[in-house]
Every structure is written in C-alpha cells, then in structure tokens.
C-alpha positions as a printed NumPy array, in Angstrom:
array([[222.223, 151.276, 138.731],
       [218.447, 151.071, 137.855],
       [216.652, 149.109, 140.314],
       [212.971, 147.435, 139.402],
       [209.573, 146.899, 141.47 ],
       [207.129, 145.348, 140.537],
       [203.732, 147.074, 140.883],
       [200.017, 146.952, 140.497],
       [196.933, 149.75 , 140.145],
       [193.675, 147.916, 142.179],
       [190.499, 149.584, 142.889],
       [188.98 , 148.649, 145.706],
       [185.167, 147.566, 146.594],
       [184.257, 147.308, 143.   ],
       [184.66 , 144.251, 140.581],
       [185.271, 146.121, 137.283],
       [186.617, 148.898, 135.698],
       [185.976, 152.529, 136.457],
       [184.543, 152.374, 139.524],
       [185.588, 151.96 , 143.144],
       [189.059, 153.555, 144.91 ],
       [191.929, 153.505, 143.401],
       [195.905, 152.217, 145.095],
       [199.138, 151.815, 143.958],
       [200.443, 148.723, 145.666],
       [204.791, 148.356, 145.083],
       [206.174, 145.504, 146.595],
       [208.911, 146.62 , 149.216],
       [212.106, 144.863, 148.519],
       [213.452, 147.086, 151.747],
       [215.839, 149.144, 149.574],
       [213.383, 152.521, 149.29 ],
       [214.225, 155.266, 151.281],
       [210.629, 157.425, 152.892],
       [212.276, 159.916, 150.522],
       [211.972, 157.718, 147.523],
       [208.567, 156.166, 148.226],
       [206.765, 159.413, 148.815],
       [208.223, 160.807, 145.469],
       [207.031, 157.467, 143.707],
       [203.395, 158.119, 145.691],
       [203.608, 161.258, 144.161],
       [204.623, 160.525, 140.549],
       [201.985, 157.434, 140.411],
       [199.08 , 160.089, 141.568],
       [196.656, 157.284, 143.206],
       [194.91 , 158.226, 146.452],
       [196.826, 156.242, 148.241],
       [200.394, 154.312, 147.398],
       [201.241, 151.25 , 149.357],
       [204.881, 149.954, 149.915],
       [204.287, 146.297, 151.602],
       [206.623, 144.203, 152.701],
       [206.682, 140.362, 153.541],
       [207.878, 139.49 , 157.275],
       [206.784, 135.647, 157.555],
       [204.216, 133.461, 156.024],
       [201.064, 135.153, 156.77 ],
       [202.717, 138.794, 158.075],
       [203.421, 141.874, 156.39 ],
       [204.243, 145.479, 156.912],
       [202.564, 148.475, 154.699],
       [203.343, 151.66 , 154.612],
       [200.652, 153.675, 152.892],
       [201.844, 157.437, 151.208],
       [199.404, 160.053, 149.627],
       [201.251, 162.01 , 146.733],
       [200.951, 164.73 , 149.665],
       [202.87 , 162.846, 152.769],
       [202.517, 159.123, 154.549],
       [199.728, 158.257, 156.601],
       [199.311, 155.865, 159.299],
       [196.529, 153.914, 158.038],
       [194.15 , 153.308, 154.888],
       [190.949, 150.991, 154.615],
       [190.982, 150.617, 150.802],
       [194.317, 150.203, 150.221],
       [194.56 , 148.01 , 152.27 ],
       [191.593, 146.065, 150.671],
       [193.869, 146.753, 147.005],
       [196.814, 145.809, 148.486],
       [196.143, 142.053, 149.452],
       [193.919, 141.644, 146.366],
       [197.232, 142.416, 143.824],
       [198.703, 139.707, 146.125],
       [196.306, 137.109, 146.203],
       [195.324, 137.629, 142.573],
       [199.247, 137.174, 142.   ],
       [200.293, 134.553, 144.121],
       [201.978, 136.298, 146.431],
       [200.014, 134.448, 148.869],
       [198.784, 130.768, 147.599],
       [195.741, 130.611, 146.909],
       [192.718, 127.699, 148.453],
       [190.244, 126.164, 146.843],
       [187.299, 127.614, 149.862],
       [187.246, 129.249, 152.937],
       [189.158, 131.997, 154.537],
       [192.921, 132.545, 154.801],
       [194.14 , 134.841, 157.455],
       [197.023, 137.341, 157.497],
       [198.307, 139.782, 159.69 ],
       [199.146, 143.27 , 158.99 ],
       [201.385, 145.96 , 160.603],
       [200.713, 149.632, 159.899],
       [201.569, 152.356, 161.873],
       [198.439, 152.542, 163.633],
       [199.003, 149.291, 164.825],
       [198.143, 145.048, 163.911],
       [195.278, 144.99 , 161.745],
       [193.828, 141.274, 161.053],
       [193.006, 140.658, 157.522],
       [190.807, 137.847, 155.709],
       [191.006, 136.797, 152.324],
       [187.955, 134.988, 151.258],
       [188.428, 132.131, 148.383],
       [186.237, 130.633, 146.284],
       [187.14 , 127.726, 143.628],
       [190.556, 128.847, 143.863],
       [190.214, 132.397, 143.342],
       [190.213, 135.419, 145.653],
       [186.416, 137.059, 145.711],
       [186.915, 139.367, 149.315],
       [189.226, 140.739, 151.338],
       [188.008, 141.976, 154.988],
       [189.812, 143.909, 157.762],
       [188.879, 143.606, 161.453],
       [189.241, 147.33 , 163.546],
       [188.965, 147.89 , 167.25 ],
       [186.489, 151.502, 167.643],
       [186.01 , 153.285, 170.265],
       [183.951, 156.328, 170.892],
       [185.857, 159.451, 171.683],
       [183.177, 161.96 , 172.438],
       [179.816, 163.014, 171.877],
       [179.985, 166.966, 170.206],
       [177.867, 169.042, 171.479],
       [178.244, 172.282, 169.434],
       [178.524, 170.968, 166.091],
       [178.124, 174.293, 164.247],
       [181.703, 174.878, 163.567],
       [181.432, 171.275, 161.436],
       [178.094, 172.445, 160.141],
       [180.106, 175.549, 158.801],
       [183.302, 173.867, 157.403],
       [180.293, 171.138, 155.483],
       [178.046, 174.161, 154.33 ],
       [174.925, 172.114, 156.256],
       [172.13 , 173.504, 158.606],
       [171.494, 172.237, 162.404],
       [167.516, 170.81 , 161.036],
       [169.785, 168.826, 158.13 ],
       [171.267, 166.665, 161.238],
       [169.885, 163.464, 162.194],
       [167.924, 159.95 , 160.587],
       [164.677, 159.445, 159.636],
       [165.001, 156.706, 161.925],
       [166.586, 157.888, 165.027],
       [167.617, 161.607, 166.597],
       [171.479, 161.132, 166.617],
       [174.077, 163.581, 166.419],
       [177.743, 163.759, 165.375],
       [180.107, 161.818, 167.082],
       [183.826, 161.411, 167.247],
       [185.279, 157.784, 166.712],
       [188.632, 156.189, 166.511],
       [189.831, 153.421, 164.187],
       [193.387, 153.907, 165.222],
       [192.455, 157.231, 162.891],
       [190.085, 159.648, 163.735],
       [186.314, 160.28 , 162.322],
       [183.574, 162.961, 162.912],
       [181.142, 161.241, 161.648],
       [177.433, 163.026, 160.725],
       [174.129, 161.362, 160.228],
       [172.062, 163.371, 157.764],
       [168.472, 163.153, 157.021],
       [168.539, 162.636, 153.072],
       [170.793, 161.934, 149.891],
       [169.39 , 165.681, 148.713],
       [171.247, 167.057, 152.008],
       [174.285, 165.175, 151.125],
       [174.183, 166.244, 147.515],
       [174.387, 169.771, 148.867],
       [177.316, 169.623, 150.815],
       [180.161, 172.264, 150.026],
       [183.519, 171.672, 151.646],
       [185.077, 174.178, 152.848],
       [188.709, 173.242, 152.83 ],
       [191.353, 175.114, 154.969],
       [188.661, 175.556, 157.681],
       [188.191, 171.557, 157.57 ],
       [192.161, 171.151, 157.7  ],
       [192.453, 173.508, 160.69 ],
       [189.831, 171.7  , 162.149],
       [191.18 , 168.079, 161.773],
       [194.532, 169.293, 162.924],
       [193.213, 170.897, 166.05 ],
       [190.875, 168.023, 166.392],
       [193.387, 165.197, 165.62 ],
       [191.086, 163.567, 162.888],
       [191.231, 162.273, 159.451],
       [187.453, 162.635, 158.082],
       [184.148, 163.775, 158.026],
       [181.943, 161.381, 157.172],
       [178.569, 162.423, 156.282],
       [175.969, 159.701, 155.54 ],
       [172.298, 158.826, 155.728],
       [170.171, 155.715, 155.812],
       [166.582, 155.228, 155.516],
       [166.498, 151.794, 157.364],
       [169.952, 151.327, 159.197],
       [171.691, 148.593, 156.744],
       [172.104, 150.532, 153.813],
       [173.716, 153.809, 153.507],
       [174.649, 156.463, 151.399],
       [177.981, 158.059, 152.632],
       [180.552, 161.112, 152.2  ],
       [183.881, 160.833, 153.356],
       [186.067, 164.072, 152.863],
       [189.459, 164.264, 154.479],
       [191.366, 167.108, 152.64 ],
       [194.306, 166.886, 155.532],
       [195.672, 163.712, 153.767],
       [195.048, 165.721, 150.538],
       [191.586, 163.881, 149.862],
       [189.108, 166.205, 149.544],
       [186.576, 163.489, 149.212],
       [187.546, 159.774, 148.758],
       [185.865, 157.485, 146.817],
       [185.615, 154.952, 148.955],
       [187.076, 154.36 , 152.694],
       [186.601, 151.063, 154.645],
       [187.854, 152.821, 158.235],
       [185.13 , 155.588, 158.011],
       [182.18 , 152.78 , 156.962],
       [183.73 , 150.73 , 159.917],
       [183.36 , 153.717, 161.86 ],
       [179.82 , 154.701, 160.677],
       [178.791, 150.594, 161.155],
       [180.011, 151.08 , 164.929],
       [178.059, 154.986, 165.171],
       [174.919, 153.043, 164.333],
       [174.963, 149.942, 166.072],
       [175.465, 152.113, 168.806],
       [172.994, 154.651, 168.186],
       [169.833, 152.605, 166.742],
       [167.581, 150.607, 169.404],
       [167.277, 148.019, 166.683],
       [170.828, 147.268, 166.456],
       [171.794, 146.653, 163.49 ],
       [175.334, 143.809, 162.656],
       [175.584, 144.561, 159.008],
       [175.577, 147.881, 156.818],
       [176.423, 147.797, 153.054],
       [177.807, 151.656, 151.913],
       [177.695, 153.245, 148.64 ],
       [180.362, 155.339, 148.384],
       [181.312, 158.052, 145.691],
       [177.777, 158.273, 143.732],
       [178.792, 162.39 , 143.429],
       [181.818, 161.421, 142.152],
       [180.468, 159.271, 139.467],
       [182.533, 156.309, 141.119],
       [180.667, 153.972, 143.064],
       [181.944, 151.665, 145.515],
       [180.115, 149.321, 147.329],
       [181.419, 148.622, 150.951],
       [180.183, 145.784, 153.628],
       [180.714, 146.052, 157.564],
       [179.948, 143.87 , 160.279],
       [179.637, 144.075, 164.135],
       [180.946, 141.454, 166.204],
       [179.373, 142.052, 169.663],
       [181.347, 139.588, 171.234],
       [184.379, 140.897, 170.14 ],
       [183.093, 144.41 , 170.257],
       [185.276, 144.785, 166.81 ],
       [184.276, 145.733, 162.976],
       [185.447, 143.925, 160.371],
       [184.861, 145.914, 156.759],
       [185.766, 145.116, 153.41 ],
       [184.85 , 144.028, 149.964],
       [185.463, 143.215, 146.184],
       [188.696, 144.708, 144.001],
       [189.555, 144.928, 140.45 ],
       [193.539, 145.177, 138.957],
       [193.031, 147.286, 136.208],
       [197.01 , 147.245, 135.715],
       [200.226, 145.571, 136.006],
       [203.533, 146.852, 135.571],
       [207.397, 147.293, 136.912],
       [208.338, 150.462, 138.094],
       [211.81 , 151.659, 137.601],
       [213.624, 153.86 , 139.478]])
C-alpha cells in the first residue's frame, strides 16, 4: 500500500528564488525506515534532506540525510526546516515577537527562534554552544589539501591562524587575507576526506573580512559529499566565535556571504552572547516548492 508525505524544497538565508541553500524537509509520520529515508535523500538530490518529527508543542526531532549517508547535524536545514513549518502552520503563527522551539538532533538540543512579524514568519535563528579544540600549528597539510600558500594566511586586521572549533560538528576554520585568495582556492578532495576523517571534522571554512562584521566565506566539506556548500549556519557560527575570539575589538555580530563562486548567494547573520558564551546564527528562507511524496 502506497503511503504519502507531505514535503517541501526551502532555501535557506535568502528571500527569493535561486539563491541561498537548498533542503528537502518530509514530515516524519514515524513509519520510514533509515533505509527508506536515505534512499528518498538520495532520489530528492538536495544538500541536505530533513525527516522531522513532532514530540510536544514546541519539540521536535530531525534527522538530516545527504543523498550520500545521515549526518548528525545541519545549520541550513535546519533554518529550511522550521521555515516550511511556520510558513505552513505547522506551528501557529503570532502577530510579533519570538516563538521558541526546541530541537533534537543527534548532536544534541539545539534551541531555535522563529521571529514573527504581522503574522508572518521573517527569521529563524539557532543558538550553538563552541568551543575551541586546538590551535594548529603546522597548517601546511590544510594549505595543501586548499591549494593556498603560508603568506595567503591571516586578516588585514589581525595575525590569526587556523583553528579547530566544535559546534557539536567539527570546523578548521582559515582566515585569509583577500576575496582574490579565496577565489583561488582548489580543493583537493580525497586528501580533504582523509583529512576530516583522521581529524574528526566536517569543514574547512575559509573566509576573510576587511573589518571583522562582514565576511566573505568558503565552506567545503566533501566527507558529507559537499564539496562546497552554499551556505552553512554551523561554520558562520563557528567563524563568528574564531573572531570574537581572535580580534582585540571584539566584535558580537558578523553578517556572511556565502556561495558568491557558486553564483548562489546567501546571506547569513551570527551573534555572540558573552554572557552565555553561545552563538546564535540564522536568517531568511524561501519555499520554492510544495508537494507529497509517495512512496
């Protein structure tokens, strides 16, 4: 017997068509075997695929699948994901103000805000707990996998270096001097999936910034089958906690654009809480389609 879900194609951090990171959000009656979902992920061909589930007003689960395998945990579809719901009533909507919801992934509770205006859903915004894992000291073996020289590390603003940083996934995450150095990068990609495999991370993150809010970023992680993404919100968290960390001004806000060499843009904002010592990231999305899947 043919069974029916229904399901929705949202890019994230963008507000129209063509632009942004795309998801395929299914709503999870419970009946889907991890056989069945990851063939789904795979026949939909999004980045990412997201089977979420409903546990109690206000809590859900989400399991998020590449057409390649399931991962633990994914900024923008998570971003896509409560958008389709909001946008669909799903979740009721207010006329103002914030409505919060709780997420479980397996990387843990994520806390997420949906942000209403006259009645209609304008942001969604996840909150991550960071933490530094290490300071690398030879970088040349990321240099190599990146196709980047030693002189092309570092800000105009500040002598930093690459760092490894947690979201509940792992970043490397590489400040380079100029957009022309980021243009240039090469990936090399079975010495970047050996390395995130021996290295336990996700991404490299490659970005640059002239003044410390606004950025320019690169975010390749070809071990979940991304080569480059067109948008993530855990590696802009993660690149809003390298620099508040890094710069003496400090800065509490950075707003990313994402995918500019893939003709994509997204447009990504993150905060620092210092009293919570957390990140919350996020941004606009856009359902470009609608639809019941039928297996």
């Amino acid at each position: 017997m043919a069974r029916f879900y229904n399901m929705y194609l949202v890019s994230a951090f963008t507000d129209g068509p063509f632009k942004g990171n795309s998801t395929g959000v299914i709503i999870d009656k419970g009946d889907l075997s991890p056989k069945e979902k990851q063939n789904i992920a795979k026949d939909i061909k999004q980045p990412v695929s997201v089977f979420i589930k409903r546990l109690d007003t206000g809590v859900y689960n989400t399991e998020f699948y590449t057409p390649e395998k399931e991962i633990q945990l994914c900024g923008h579809a998570t971003m896509a994901t409560f958008y389709a719901l909001a946008e669909n009533e799903y979740i009721l909507p207010q006329e103002e103000g914030i409505q919060k919801i709780t997420q479980y992934t397996k990387a843990g509770k994520i806390k997420v805000e949906l942000e209403y205006r006259d009645n209609k859903i304008k942001h969604i915004f996840m909150t991550l707990k960071l933490r530094n894992e290490e300071k690398i000291k030879d970088f040349s073996k990321i240099l190599n996998i990146l196709n980047l020289k030693k002189e092309d590390v570092g800000l105009e603003i500040c002598d930093c270096y690459p760092e490894k940083i947690s979201t509940g996934l792992g970043d490397i995450i590489i400040p380079v001097k100029n957009e022309e150095i980021l243009n240039k990068i090469k990936l090399d990609i079975d010495r970047a999936i050996e390395f995130s495999e021996r290295e336990n991370i996700i991404s490299f993150n490659v970005f640059t910034t002239k003044d410390g809010e606004n950025t320019t970023q690169r975010t390749f992680s070809p071990i979940i089958g991304m080569n480059e993404e067109m948008g993530s919100g855990t590696s802009t968290a993660a690149t809003m906690y390298y620099l508040h960390n890094n710069l003496r001004e400090k800065p509490n806000i950075i707003y990313s654009n994402q995918g500019k060499f893939l003709g994509r843009i997204s447009k990504i904002i993150a905060g620092y809480n210092e009293v919570t010592n957390d990140v919350k990231v996020g941004g606009r999305a856009y359902s470009f389609m609608n639809g019941v899947l039928k297996i």
